[in-house]
Every structure is written in C-alpha cells, then in structure tokens.
C-alpha positions in Angstrom: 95.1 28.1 120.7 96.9 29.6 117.3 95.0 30.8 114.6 94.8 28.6 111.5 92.7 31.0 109.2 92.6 34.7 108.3 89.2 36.0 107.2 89.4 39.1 104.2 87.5 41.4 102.6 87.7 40.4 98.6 87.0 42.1 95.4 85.2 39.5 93.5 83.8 42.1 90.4 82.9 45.8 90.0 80.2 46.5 93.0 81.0 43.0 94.8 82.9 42.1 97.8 83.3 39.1 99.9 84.8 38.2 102.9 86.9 34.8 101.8 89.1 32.7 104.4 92.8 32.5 103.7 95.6 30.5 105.4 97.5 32.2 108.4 100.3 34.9 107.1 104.2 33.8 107.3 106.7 35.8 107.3 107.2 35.0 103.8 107.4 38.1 100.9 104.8 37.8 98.1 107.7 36.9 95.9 108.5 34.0 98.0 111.9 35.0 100.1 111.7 34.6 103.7 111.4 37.8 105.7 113.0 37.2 109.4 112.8 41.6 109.2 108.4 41.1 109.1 105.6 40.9 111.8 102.1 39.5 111.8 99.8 42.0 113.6 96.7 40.6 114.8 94.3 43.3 113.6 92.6 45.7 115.7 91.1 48.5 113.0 91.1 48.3 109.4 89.4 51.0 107.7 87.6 51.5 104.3 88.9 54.0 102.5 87.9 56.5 98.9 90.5 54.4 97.5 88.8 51.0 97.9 85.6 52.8 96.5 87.8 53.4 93.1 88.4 49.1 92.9 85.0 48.7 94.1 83.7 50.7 91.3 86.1 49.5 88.9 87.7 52.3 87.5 90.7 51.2 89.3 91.7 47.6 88.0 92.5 44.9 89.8 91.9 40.9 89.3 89.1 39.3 91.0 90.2 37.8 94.4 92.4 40.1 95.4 92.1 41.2 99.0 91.4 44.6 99.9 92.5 46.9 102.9 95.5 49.3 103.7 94.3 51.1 106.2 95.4 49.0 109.2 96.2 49.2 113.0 97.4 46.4 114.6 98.7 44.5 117.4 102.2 42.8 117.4 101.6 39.0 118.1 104.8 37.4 116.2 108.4 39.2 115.4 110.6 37.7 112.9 114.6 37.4 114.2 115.8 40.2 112.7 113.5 42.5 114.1 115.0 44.9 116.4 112.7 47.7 117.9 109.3 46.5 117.3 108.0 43.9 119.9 105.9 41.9 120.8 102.3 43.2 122.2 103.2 46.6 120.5 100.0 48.4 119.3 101.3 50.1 116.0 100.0 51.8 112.9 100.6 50.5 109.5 101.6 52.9 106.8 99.5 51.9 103.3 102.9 52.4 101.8 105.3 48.9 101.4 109.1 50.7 102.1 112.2 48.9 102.4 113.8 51.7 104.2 116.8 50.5 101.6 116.6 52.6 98.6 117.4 55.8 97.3 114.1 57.2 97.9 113.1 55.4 101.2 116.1 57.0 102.6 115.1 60.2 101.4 111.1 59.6 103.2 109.9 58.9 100.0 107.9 56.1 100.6 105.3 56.4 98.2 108.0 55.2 95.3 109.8 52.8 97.4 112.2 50.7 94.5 112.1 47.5 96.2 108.8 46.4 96.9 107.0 46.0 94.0 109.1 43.8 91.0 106.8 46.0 88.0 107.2 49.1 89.7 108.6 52.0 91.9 105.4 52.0 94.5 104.7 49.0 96.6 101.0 49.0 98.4 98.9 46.7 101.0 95.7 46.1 98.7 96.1 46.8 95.6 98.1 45.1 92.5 101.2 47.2 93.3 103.3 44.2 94.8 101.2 41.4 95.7 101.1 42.4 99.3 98.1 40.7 100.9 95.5 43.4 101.9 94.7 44.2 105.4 90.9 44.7 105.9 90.5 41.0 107.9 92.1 39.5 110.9 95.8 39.1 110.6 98.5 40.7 108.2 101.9 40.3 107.4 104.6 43.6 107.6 107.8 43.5 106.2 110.8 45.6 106.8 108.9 46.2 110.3 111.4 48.5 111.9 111.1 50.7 109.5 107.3 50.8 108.5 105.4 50.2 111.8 104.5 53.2 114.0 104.9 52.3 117.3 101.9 53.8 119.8 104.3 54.4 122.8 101.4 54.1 125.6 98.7 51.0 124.8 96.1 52.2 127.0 96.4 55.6 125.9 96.2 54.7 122.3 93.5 52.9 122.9 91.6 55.0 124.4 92.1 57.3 120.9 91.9 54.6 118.8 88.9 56.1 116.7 91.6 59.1 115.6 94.8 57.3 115.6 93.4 54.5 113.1 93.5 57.5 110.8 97.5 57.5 111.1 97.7 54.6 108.3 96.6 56.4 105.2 93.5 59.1 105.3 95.3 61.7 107.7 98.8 61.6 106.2 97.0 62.3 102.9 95.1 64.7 103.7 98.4 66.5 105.0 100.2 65.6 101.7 97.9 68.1 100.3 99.6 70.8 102.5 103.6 69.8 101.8 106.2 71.9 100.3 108.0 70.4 97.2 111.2 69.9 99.1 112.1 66.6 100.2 112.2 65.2 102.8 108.8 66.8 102.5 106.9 68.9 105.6 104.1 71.1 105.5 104.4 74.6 103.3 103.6 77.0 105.2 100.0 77.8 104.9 99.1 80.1 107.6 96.8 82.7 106.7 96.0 80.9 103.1 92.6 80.6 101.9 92.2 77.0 100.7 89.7 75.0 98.5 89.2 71.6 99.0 87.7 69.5 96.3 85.8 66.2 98.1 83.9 66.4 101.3 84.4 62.3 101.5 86.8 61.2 104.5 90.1 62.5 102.9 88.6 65.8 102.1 87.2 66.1 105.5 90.3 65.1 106.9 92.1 67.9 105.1 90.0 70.5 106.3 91.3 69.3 109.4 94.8 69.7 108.6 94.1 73.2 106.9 93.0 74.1 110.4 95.8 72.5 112.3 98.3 74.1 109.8 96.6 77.6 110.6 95.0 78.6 107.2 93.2 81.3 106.6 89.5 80.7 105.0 89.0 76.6 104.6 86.4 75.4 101.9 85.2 72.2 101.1 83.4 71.5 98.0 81.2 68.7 97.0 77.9 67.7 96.0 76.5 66.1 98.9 75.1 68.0 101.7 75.3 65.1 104.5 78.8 65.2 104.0 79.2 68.9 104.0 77.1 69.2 107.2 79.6 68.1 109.1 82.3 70.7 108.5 80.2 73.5 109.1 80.2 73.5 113.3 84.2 73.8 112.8 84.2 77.0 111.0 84.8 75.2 107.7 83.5 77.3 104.6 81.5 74.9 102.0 80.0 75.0 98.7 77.6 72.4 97.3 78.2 72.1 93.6 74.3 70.8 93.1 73.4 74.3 93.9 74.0 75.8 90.7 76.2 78.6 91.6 80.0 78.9 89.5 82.3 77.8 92.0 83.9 81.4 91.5 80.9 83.2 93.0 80.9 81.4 96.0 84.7 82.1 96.5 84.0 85.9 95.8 81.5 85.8 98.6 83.7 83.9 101.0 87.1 85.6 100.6 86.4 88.6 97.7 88.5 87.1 95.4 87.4 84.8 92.6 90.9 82.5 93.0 92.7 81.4 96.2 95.4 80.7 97.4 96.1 76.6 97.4 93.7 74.2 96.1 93.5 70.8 96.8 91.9 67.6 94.8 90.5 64.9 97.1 88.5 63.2 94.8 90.4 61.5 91.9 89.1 60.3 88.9 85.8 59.5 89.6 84.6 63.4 89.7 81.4 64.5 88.6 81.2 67.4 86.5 80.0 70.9 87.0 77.2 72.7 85.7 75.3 70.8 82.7 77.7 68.2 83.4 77.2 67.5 87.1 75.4 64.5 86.5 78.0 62.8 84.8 81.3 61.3 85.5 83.7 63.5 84.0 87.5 62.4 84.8 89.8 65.8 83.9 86.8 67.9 85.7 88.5 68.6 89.1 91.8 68.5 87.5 91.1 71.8 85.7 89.2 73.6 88.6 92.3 73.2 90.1 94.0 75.5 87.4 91.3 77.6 87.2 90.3 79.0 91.2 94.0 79.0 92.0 95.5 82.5 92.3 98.8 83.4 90.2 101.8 81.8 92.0 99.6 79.5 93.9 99.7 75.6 94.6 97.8 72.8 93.1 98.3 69.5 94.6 96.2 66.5 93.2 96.1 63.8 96.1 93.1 62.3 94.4 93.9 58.5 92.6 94.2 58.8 88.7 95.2 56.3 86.1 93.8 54.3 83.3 90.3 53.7 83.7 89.0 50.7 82.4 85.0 51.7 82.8 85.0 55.1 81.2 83.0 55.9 78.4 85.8 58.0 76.8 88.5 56.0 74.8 91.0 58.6 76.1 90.5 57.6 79.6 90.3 54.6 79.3 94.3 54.3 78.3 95.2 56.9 80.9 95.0 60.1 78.9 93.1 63.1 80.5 92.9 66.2 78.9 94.1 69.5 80.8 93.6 73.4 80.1 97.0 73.9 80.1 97.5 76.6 77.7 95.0 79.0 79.9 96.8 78.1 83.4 100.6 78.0 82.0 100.9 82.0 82.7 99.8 81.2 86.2 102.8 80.3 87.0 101.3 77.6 89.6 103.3 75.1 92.0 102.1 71.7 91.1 101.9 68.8 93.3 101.0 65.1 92.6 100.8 61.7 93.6 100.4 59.0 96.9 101.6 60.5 100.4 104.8 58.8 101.7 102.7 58.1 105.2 105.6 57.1 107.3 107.0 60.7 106.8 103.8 62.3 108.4 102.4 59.5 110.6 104.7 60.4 113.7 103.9 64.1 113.9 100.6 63.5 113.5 100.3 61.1 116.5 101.5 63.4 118.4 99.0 65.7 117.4 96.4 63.8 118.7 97.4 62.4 121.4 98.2 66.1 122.8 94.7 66.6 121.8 95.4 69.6 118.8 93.1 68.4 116.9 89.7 68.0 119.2 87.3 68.5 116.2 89.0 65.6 114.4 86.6 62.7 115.4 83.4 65.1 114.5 84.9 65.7 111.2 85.4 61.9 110.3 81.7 60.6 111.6 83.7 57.1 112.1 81.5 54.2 112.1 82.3 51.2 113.5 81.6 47.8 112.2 82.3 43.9 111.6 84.6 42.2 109.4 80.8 40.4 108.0 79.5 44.2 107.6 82.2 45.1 105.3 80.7 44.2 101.6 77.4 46.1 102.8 79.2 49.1 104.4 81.2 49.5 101.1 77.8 49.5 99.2 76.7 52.6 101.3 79.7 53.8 101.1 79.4 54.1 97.1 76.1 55.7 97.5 77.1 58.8 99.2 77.1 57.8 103.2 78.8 60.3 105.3 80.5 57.6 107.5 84.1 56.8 107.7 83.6 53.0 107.9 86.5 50.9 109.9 86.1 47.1 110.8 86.9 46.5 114.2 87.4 42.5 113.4 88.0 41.2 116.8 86.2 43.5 118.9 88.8 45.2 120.6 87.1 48.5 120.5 84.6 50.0 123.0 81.8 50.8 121.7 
C-alpha cells in the first residue's frame, strides 16, 4: 500500500514543536516546476541538530509552521526520469546543503552558496527559510538535482550496520571538518598535524570536531564549554578540556596544557547563542566567542567561525538584533590571522568521510557523539532536553529501521 501522508517535526513558536501531517512529497520544486532530476527517500535517520536548537530558541527566525530537519539519511523508494545514477533501494546520505550542481559555485564544491536554489538568496537549505525546501526530520522527503546531492552508501548492509556514524555524513561531521579546511577552493583540510587546537562548544558539532582534529593528526585538542556532562565524554579519547564555569581565564588553562597562552587554530562551534565569560557567563552574550577567537589564537594562526550567526530577533541588544556584532578588531589586526566563515559545502567532505568510517579510522567516533535514538513522537520532548544542556545527539529513527 502507498503512503498518503508524511508526518514532520514543526516549529510552531520559540520553545514549541509539533509533529503535523503533511501530504506525500512530489517531485515538484518549492517554486512549483516539476523536477523529473528529484527522489523521495523514505526516511531512515533524521537527526536534531545545534542548528535546530537556534530556531527552537528563536534567535534564528523562521515563520510558524515551518518544518524542521536537515540532517537526513534515507532510503531511495521513487526516481524521477531524469535521474541517472541514483536508484532505486539505494541507502544514501543527504547533504543539508540544496546544490544544483549547475552554477558557478556548485561547480567549484561550493555548495553552501549554491545560486540556484533559493530565489532571495545564494544558499539553499532543507529546514530552514532559505528556499522553501520542506524539512526532513519525518517520514518521507523530496531531493532535487539527486545525482548530484545524494551520497550513495555503496554496501546497504554494511551501512547499516554503521548507520549510528554514517547518519553523521549529512551535516554535523562535514562541519565539524569545515573547521579544519584551507581557504583554497575546492576546499580540503589545511594541514593541521602537530597543531594545538581550541574548540569552542562541547555540543555534537564541537564534539565532532575534536574528532576530526584527531583524524587530521593535531597536536593538543581542547574543547571548551560550560557543561561538564558534555565535556566528560572527550576526556577517554585524549581530548584536553576546559570548563568555563570554573573560573579560570581561558589563557591559563592553555598555558598549562601546551605552555603557551595562544594556539595554533581555533575553532567556534557555538554560534550566536554563546554565554559569556567571567562576570558574564551567566548571560547570553552574542560577539563573546567571536572575540576569544582573536584573542587565544597565535600570530599567523587560523580562526574559523562554523558557529550560525545572523540577526537575532530575541536579543536584548538593539545591535544584535539587526545583525550587527561588535568585534575587537583593532587589538587582533596585527595578528595577522587567517579567517574562516560560514556553512560547510557538505557534499565536498561527505565522501571522504564515509570512507573514513566505514575503514573504521575513526573508532572513538560513536563514544564521542553519545547518539540517542528516538521516535518521530519523541522529537518536541527530545528538543526540549536538548535546549537544557543534554549530552545526547538526538536522531529520529521514524520507521524503525534501526537496531536497537
């Protein structure tokens, strides 16, 4: 029997989600044109990420309704005619990114500024109001351009057997190894071995990118944040970590880690959300990590802010609220630093990464992430926890496919 509905998480208003019914996806663009280059993938993980926690919070806006999820693994039940490689029964990985695989800068990997997908901007997206594409945490989803977005899983049994690390191909790993890329383009990974890293964010992105500072060979790895539960879990993988509640300038720690008061890349995994430090630590305070950045990197080091910013319609600053952060710029200019910005372009990673894991280089990965699995009805509650500090990574497993 076909399916007639497709069940999705929803934001209705700052701190509420619901899981509404919507009709069966067509191969149909949100813009109307039909798409004989799409697929509908029957879902088999869909994960919550930081990013959702930003819309669920409401300093990321978005109109109530709109369905949430980009984090999505799937399996291939429909092919549009034009579709070439992709088939049927495939079990594939869905980069958070819309591409064409048309334009200037899809051509060139980049993805996360594809020109085609998104009529009010360069930067199409699953979930959020960057396109109108329908969001992926339910039970079905449409993908356009297919051959060009999906990542195929080339064994089924062997990917499901990894499932709980390969449903981090879609958006959190990728990320996390943006952190780590040189500014050429196509991008790949600067070479980092031997650096000593700070890593703003023990959530799932940060923990993720401790991971990828350890694939990538790096020197000391430390992860800063304020809760401990999260922090606990790096600390059997020789991961270095710092708990900002403790007191203690961030520059001490470092001192006692690596002797140096600066290293040599650090990377923002938190976004705009950030507490502050010191007096300010139990506050939000937007431009907080921004600056740490500037200040505990090393002359002629890298910066790279993977963390969401943009206007914030909840802060209490007026400044924020129309996008404007202020930055100690003056002080850091002399640095010399190598900036980096902005959304990873996931389909340039993904494949590398798979075969990371499924040659099993990354072993600690799954200890790192504490995946939890759950049900498409757990989802509003699990994003509730989430908020509050859990230390799970949360993904909805909405038609059971996964063992338990």
């Amino acid at each position: 029997m076909s399916p007639t509905g497709n069940r999705i998480v929803t934001f209705q208003k700052p701190l509420e989600m619901k899981v509404d019914t919507f009709k069966f996806p067509e191969l149909i663009t949100p813009q109307g044109k039909k798409a004989p280059h799409g697929v509908i993938l029957k879902i088999v993980t869909t994960n919550i990420c930081g990013s959702d926690l930003h819309i669920y919070r409401g300093s990321f806006e978005v109109p109530s309704g709109m369905t949430m999820g980009h984090e999505m693994t799937g399996e291939v039940i429909e092919v549009g005619a034009d579709v070439e490689v992709i088939k049927k029964g495939d079990i594939v990985s869905v980069p958070f990114n819309v591409g064409c695989g048309r334009c200037y800068n899809c051509k060139h990997m980049r993805t996360d500024v594809c020109e085609h997908t998104n009529p009010d901007m360069d930067c199409g997206a699953y979930g959020f109001n960057l396109g109108g594409w329908i969001g992926g945490q339910g039970d079905y989803l449409f993908v356009p351009y297919a051959d060009f977005n999906l990542l195929r899983f080339p064994d089924k049994d062997a990917a499901m057997e990894k499932i709980q690390d390969l449903t981090l191909l879609s958006d959190v790993l990728p990320t996390a190894f943006h952190g780590f890329a040189a500014p050429d383009w196509p991008a790949a990974p600067a070479y980092v071995v031997g650096e000593n890293v700070l890593i703003f964010g023990a959530g799932p992105v940060g923990r993720a990118g401790a991971a990828c500072a350890k694939l990538l060979g790096a020197g000391a790895i430390i992860v800063a944040d304020f809760i401990q539960e999260r922090l606990d879990l790096l600390k059997p993988h020789g991961i270095e970590t710092i708990n900002l509640s403790d007191g203690v300038p961030v520059e001490d720690h470092l001192e006692r880690i690596t002797g140096h008061r600066q290293v040599d890349r650090v990377i923002d995994y938190v976004g705009l959300d950030c507490r502050g430090f010191g007096e300010e630590s139990d506050k939000i305070v937007q431009n907080a990590v921004t600056n740490a950045l500037l200040k505990y990197v090393r002359c002629g080091g890298t910066t790279s802010q993977i963390g969401i910013y943009c206007p914030n319609p909840v802060s209490k600053d007026p400044k924020n609220k129309t996008g404007i952060m202020e930055m100690d710029w003056a002080a850091s200019w002399i640095k010399s630093p190598r900036m980096a910005a902005g959304q990873s372009p996931t389909a340039n990673y993904n494949h590398a990464l798979m075969r990371a894991i499924m040659n099993d280089r990354m072993p600690y990965l799954s200890s790192m992430i504490n995946t939890k699995f759950i049900t498409l009805e757990e989802a509003p509650e699990a994003y509730k926890e989430f908020d509050a500090g859990s230390a799970f990574k949360y993904v909805i497993d909405p038609h059971g496919y996964v063992k338990r």
